[in-house]
PyMOL Python script that loads the backbone (N, CA, C, O; Angstrom):
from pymol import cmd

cmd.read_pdbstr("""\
ATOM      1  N   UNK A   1      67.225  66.587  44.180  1.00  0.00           N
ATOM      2  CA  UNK A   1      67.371  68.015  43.981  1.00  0.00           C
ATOM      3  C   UNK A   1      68.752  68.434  44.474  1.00  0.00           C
ATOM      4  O   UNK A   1      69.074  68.341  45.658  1.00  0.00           O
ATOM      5  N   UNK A   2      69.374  68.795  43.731  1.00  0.00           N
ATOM      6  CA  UNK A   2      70.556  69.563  44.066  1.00  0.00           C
ATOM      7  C   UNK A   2      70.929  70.434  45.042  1.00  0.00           C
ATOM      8  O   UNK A   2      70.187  71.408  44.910  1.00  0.00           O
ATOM      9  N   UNK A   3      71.990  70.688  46.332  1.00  0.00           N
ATOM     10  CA  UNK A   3      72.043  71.496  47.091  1.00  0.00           C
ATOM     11  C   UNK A   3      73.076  72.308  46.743  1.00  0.00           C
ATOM     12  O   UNK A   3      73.980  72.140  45.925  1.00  0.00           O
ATOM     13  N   UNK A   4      72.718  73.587  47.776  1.00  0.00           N
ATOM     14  CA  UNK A   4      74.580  74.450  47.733  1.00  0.00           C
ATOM     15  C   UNK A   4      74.114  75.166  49.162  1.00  0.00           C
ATOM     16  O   UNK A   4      73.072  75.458  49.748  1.00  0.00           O
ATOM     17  N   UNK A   5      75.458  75.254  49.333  1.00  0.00           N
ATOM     18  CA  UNK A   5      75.603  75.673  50.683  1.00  0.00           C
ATOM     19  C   UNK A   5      75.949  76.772  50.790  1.00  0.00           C
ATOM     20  O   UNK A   5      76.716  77.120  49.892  1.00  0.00           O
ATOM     21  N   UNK A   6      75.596  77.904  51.905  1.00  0.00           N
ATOM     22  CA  UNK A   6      76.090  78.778  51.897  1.00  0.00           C
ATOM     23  C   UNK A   6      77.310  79.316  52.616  1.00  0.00           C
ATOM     24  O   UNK A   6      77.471  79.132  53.823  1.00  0.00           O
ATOM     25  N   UNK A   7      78.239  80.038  51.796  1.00  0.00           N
ATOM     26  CA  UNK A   7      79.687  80.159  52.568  1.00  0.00           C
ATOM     27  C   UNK A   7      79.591  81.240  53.558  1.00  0.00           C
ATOM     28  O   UNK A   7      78.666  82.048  53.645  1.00  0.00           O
ATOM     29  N   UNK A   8      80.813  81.162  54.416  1.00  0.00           N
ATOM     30  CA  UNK A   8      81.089  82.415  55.341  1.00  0.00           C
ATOM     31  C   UNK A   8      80.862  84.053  54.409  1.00  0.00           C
ATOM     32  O   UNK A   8      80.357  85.012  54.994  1.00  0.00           O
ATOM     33  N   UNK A   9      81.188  84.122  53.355  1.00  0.00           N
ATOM     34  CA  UNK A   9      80.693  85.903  52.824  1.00  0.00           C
ATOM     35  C   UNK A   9      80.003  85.448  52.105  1.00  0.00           C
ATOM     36  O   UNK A   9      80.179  85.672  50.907  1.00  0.00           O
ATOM     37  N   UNK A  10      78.756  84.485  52.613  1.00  0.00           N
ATOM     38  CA  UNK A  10      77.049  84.823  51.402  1.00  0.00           C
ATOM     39  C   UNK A  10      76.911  84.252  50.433  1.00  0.00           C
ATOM     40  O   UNK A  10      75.769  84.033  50.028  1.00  0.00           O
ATOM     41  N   UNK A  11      78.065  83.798  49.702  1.00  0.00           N
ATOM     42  CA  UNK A  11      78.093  83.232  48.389  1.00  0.00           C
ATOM     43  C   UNK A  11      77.668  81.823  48.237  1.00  0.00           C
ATOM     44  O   UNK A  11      77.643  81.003  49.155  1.00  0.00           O
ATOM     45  N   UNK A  12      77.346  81.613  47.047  1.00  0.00           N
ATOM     46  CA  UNK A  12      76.288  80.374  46.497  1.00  0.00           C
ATOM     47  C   UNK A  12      77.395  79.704  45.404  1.00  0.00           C
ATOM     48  O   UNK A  12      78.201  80.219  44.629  1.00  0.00           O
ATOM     49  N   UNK A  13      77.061  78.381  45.703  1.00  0.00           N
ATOM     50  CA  UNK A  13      78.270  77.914  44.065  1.00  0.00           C
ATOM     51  C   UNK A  13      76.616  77.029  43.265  1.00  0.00           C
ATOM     52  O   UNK A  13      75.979  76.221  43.939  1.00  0.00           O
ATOM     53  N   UNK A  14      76.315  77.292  42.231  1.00  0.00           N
ATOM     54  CA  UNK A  14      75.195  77.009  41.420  1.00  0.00           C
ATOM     55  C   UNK A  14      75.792  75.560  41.135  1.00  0.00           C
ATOM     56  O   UNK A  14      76.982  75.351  40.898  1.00  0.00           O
ATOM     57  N   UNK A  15      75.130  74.916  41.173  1.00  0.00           N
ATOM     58  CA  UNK A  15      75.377  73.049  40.921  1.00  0.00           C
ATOM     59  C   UNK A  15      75.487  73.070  38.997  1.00  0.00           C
ATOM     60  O   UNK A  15      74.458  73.148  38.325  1.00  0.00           O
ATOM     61  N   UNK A  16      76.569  73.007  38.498  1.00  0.00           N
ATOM     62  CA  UNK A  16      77.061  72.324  37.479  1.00  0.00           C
ATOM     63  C   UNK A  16      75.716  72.062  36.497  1.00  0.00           C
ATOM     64  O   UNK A  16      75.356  72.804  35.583  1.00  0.00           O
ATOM     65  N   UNK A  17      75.235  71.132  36.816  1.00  0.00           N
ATOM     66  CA  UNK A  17      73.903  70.452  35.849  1.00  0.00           C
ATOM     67  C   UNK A  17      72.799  71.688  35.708  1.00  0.00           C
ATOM     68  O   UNK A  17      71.793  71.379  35.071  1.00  0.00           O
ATOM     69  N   UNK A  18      72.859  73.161  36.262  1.00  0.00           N
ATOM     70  CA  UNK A  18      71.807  73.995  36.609  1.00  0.00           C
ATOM     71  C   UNK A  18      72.464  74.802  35.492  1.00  0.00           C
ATOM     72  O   UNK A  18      71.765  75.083  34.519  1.00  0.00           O
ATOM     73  N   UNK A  19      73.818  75.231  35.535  1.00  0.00           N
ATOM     74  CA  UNK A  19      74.685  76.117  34.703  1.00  0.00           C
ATOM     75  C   UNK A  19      74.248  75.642  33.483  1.00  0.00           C
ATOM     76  O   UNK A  19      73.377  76.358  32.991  1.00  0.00           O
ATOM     77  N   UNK A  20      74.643  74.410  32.648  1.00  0.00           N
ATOM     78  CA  UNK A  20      74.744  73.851  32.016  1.00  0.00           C
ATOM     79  C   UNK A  20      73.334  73.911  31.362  1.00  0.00           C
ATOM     80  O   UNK A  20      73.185  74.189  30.172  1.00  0.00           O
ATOM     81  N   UNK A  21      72.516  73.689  32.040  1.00  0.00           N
ATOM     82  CA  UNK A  21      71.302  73.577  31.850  1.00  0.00           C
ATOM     83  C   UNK A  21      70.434  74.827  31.150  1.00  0.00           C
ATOM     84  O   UNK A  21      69.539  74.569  30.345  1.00  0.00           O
ATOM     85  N   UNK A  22      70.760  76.158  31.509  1.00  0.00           N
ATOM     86  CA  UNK A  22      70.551  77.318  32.066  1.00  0.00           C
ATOM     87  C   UNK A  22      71.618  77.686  30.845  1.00  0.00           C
ATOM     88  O   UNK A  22      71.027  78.566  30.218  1.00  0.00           O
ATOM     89  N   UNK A  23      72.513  77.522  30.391  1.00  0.00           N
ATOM     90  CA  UNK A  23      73.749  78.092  29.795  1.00  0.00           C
ATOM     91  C   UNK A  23      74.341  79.600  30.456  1.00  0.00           C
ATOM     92  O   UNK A  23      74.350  80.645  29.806  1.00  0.00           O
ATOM     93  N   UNK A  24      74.744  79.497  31.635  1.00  0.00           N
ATOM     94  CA  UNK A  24      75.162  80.347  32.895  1.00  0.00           C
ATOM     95  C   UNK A  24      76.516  80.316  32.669  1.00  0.00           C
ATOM     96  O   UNK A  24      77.198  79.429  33.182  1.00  0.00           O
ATOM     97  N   UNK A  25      77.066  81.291  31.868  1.00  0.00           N
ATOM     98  CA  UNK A  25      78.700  81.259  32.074  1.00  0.00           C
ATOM     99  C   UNK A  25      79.301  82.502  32.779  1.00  0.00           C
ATOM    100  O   UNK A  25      78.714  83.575  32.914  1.00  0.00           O
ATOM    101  N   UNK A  26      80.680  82.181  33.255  1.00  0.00           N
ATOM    102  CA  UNK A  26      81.160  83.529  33.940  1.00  0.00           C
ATOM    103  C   UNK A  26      80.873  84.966  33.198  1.00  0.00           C
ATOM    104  O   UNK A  26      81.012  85.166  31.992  1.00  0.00           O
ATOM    105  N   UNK A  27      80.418  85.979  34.234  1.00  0.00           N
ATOM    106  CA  UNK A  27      80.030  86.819  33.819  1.00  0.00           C
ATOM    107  C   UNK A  27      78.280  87.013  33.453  1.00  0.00           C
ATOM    108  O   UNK A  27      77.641  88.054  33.303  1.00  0.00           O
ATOM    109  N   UNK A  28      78.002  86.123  33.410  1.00  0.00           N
ATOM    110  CA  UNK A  28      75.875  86.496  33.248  1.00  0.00           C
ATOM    111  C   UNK A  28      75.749  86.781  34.179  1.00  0.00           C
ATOM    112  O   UNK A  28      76.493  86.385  35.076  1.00  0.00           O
ATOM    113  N   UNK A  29      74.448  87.843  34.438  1.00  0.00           N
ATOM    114  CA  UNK A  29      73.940  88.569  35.082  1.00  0.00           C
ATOM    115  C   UNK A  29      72.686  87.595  35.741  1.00  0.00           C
ATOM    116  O   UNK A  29      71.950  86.882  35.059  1.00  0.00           O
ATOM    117  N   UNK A  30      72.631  87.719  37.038  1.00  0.00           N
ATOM    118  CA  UNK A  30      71.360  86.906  37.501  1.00  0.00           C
ATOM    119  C   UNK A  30      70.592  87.868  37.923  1.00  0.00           C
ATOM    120  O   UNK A  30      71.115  88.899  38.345  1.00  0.00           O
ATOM    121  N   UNK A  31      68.899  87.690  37.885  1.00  0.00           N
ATOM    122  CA  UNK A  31      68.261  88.157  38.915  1.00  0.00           C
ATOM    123  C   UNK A  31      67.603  87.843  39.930  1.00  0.00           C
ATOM    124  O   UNK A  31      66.980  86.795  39.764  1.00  0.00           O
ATOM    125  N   UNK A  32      67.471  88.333  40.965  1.00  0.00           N
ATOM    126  CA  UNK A  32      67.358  87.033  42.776  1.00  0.00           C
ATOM    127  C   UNK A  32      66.140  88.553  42.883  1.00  0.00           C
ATOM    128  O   UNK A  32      66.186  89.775  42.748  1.00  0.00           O
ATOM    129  N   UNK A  33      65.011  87.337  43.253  1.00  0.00           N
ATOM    130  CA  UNK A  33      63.901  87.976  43.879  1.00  0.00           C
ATOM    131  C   UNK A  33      63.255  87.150  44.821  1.00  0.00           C
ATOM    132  O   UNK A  33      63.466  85.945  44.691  1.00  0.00           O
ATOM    133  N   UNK A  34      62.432  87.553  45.846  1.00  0.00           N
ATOM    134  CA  UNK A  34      62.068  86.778  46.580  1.00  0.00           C
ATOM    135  C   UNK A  34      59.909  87.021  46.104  1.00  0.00           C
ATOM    136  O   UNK A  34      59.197  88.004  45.901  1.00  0.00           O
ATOM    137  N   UNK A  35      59.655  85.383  46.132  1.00  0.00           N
ATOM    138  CA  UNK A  35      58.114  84.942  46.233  1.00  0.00           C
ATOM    139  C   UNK A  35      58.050  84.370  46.902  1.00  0.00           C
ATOM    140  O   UNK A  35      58.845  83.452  47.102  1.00  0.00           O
ATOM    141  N   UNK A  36      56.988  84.654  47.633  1.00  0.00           N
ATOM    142  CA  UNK A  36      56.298  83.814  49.003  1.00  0.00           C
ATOM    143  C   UNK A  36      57.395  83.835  49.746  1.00  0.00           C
ATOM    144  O   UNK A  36      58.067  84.791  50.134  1.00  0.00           O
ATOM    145  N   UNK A  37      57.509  82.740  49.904  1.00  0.00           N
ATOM    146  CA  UNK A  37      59.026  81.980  50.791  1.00  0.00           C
ATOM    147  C   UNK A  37      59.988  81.459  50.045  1.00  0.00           C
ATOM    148  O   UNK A  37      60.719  80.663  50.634  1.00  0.00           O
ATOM    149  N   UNK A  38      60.242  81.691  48.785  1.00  0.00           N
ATOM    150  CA  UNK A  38      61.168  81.220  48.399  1.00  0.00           C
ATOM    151  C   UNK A  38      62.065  82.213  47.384  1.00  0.00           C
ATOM    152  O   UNK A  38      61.455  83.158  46.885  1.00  0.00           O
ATOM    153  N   UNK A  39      63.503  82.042  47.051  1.00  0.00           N
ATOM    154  CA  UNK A  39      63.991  82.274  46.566  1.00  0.00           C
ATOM    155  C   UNK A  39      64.439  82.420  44.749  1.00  0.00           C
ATOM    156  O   UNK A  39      65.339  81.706  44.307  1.00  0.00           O
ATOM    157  N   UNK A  40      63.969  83.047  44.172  1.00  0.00           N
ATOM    158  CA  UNK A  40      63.989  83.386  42.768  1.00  0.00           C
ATOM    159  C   UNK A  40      65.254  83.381  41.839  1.00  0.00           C
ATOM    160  O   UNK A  40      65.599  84.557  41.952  1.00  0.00           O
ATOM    161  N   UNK A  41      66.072  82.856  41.076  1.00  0.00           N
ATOM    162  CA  UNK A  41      67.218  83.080  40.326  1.00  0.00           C
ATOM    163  C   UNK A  41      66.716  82.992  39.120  1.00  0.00           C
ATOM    164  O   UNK A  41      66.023  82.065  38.701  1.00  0.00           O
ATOM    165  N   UNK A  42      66.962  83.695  38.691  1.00  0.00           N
ATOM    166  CA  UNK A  42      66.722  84.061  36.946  1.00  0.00           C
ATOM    167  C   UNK A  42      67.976  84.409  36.104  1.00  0.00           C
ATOM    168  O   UNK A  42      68.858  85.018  36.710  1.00  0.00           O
ATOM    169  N   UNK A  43      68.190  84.113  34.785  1.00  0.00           N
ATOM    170  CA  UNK A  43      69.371  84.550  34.158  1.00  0.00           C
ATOM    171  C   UNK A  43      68.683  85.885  33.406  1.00  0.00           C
ATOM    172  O   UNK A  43      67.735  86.047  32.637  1.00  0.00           O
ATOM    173  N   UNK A  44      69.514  86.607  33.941  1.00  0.00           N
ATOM    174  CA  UNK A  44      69.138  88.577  33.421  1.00  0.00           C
ATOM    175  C   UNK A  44      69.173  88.202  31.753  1.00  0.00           C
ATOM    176  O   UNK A  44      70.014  87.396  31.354  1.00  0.00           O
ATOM    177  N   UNK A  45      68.334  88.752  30.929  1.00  0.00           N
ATOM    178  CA  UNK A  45      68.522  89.128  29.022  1.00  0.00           C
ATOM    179  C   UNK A  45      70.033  90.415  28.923  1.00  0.00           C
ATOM    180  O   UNK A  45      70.780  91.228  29.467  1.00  0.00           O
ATOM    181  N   UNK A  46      69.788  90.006  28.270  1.00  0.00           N
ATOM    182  CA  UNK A  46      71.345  91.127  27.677  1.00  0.00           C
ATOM    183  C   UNK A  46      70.813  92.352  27.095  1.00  0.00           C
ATOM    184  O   UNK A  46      71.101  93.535  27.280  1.00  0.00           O
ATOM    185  N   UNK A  47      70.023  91.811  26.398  1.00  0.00           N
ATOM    186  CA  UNK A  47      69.376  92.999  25.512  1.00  0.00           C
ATOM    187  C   UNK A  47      67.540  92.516  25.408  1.00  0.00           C
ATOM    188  O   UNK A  47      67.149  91.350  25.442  1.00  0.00           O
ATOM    189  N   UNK A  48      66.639  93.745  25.279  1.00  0.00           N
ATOM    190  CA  UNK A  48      65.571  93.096  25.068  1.00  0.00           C
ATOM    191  C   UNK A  48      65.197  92.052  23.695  1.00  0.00           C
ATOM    192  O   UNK A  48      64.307  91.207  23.796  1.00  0.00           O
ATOM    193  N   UNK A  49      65.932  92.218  22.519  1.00  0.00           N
ATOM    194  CA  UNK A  49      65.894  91.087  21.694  1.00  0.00           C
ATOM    195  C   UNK A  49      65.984  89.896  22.220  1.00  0.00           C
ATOM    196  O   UNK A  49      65.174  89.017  21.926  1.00  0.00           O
ATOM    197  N   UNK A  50      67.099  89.680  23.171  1.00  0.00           N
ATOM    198  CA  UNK A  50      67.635  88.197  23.518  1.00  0.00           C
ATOM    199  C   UNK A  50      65.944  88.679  24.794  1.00  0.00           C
ATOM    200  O   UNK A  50      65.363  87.594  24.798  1.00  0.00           O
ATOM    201  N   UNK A  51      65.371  89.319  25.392  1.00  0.00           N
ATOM    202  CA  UNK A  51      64.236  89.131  25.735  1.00  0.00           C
ATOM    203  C   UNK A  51      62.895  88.541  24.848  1.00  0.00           C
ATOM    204  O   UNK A  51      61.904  87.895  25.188  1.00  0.00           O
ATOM    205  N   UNK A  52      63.201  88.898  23.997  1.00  0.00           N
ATOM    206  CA  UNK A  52      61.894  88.764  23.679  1.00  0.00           C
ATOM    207  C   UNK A  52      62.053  87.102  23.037  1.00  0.00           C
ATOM    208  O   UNK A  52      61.103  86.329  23.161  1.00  0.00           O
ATOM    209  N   UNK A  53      63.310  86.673  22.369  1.00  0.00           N
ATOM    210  CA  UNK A  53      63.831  85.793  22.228  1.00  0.00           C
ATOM    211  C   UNK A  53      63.759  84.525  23.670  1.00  0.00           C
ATOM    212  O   UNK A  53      63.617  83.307  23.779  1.00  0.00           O
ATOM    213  N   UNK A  54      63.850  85.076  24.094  1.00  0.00           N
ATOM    214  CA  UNK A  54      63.392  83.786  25.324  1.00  0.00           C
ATOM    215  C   UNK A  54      61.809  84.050  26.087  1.00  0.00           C
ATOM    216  O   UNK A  54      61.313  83.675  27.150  1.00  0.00           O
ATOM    217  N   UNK A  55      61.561  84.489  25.492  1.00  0.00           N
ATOM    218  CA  UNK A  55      59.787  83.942  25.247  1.00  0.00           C
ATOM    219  C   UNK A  55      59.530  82.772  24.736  1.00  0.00           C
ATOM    220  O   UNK A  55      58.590  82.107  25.172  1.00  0.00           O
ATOM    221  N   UNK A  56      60.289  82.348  23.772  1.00  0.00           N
ATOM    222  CA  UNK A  56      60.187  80.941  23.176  1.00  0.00           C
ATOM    223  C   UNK A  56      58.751  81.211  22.088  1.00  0.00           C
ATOM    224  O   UNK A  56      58.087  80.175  22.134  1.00  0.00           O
ATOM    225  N   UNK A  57      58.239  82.000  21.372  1.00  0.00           N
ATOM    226  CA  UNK A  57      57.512  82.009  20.630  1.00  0.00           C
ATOM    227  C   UNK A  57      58.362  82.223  19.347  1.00  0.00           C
ATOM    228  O   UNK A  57      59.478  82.741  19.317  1.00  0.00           O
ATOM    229  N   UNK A  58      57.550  81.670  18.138  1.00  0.00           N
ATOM    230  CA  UNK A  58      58.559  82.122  17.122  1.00  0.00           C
ATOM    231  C   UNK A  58      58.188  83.168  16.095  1.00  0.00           C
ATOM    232  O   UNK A  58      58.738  83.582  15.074  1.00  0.00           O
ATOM    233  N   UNK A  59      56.974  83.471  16.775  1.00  0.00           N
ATOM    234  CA  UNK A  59      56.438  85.085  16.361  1.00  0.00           C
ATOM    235  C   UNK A  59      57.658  85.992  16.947  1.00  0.00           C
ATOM    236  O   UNK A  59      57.159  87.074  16.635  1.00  0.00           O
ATOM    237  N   UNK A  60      58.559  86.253  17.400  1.00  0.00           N
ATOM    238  CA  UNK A  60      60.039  87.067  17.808  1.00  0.00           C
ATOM    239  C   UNK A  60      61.385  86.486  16.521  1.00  0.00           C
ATOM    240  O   UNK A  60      62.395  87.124  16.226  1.00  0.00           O
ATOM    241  N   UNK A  61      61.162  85.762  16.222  1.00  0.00           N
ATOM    242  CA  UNK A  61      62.388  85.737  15.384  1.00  0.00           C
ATOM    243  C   UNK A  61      62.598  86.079  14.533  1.00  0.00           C
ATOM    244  O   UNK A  61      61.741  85.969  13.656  1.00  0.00           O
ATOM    245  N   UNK A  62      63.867  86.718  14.227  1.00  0.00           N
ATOM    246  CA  UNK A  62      64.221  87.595  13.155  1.00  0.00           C
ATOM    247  C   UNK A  62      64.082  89.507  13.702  1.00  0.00           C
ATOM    248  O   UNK A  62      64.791  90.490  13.485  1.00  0.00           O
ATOM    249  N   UNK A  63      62.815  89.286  14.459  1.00  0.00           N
ATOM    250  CA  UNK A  63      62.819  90.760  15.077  1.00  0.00           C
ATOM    251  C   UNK A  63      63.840  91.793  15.054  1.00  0.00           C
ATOM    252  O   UNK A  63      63.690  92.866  14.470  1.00  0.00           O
ATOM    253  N   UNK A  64      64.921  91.441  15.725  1.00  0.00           N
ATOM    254  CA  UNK A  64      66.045  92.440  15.475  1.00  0.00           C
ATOM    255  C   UNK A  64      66.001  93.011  14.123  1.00  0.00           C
ATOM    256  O   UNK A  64      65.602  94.168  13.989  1.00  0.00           O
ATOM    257  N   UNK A  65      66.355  92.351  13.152  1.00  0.00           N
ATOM    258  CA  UNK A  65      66.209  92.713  11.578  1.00  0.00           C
ATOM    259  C   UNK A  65      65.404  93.546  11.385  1.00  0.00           C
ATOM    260  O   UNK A  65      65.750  94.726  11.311  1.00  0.00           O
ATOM    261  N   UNK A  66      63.867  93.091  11.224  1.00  0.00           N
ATOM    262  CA  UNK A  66      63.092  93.533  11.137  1.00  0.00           C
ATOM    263  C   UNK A  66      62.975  95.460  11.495  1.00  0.00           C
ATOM    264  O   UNK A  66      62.932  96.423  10.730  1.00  0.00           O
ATOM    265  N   UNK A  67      62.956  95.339  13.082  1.00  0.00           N
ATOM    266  CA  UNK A  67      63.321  96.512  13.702  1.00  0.00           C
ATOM    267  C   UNK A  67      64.546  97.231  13.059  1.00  0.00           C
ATOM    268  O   UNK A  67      64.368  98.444  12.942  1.00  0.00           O
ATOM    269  N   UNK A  68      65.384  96.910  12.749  1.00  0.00           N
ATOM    270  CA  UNK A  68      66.593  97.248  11.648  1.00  0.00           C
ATOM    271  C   UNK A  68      66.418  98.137  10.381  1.00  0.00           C
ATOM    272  O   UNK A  68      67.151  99.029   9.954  1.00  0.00           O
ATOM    273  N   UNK A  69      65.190  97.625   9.876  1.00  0.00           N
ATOM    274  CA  UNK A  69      65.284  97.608   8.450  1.00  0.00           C
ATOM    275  C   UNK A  69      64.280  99.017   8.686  1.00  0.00           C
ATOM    276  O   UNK A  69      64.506 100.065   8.081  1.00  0.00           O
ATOM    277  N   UNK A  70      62.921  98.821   9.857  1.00  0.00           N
ATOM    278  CA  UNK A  70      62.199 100.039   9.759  1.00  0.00           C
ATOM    279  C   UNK A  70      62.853 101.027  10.481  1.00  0.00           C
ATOM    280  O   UNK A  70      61.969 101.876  10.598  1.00  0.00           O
ATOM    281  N   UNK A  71      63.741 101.413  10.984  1.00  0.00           N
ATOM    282  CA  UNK A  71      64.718 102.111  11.665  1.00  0.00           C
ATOM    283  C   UNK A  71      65.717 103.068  10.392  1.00  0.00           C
ATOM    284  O   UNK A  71      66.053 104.250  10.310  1.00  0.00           O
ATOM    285  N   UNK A  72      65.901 102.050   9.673  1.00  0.00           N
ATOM    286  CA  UNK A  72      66.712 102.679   8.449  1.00  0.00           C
ATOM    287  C   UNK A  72      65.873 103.341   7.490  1.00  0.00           C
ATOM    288  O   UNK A  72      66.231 104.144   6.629  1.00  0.00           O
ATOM    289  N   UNK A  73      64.757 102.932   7.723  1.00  0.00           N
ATOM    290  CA  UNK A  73      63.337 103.688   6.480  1.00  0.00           C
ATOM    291  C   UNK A  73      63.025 105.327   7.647  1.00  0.00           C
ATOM    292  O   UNK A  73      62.354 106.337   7.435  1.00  0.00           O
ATOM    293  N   UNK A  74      63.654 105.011   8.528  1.00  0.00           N
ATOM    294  CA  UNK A  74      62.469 106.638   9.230  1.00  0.00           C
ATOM    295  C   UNK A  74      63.790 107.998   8.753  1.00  0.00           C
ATOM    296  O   UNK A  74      63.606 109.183   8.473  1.00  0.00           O
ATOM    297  N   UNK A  75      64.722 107.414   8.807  1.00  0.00           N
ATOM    298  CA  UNK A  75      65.778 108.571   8.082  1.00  0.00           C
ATOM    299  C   UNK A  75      65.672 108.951   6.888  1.00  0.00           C
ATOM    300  O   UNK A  75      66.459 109.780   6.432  1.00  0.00           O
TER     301      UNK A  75
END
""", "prot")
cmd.dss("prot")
cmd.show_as("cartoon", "prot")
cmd.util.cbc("prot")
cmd.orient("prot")
């Protein structure tokens, strides 16, 4: 299991193979929560599409469109 250490102002350097893994590039948003005793990192959605999109079901794909198209019918 991979470590990181923590520096003098708090900061974390995420181990390479986790980024990568994760597709974590400069600039994503994380979210840090705490369960039980341990520490939570999550990569934040951008938008709820790219939410619903990492559900991993493929009942969500295309959605955006979809939502698109009945959006343009209510005008």
């Amino acid at each position: 299991m991979p470590l990181a250490r923590v520096s003098s102002k708090s900061q974390i350097v995420l181990p390479a193979a986790i980024r990568k893994k994760l597709q974590i590039k400069p600039g994503d948003e994380l979210e840090i929560s705490i369960r039980d005793n341990e520490i939570v990192i999550v990569k934040a959605a951008v938008s709820a599409t790219e939410a619903l999109d990492a559900c991993g079901s493929e009942i969500w794909r295309g959605y955006e469109e979809e939502l698109n198209k009945s959006r343009d019918q209510w005008n």
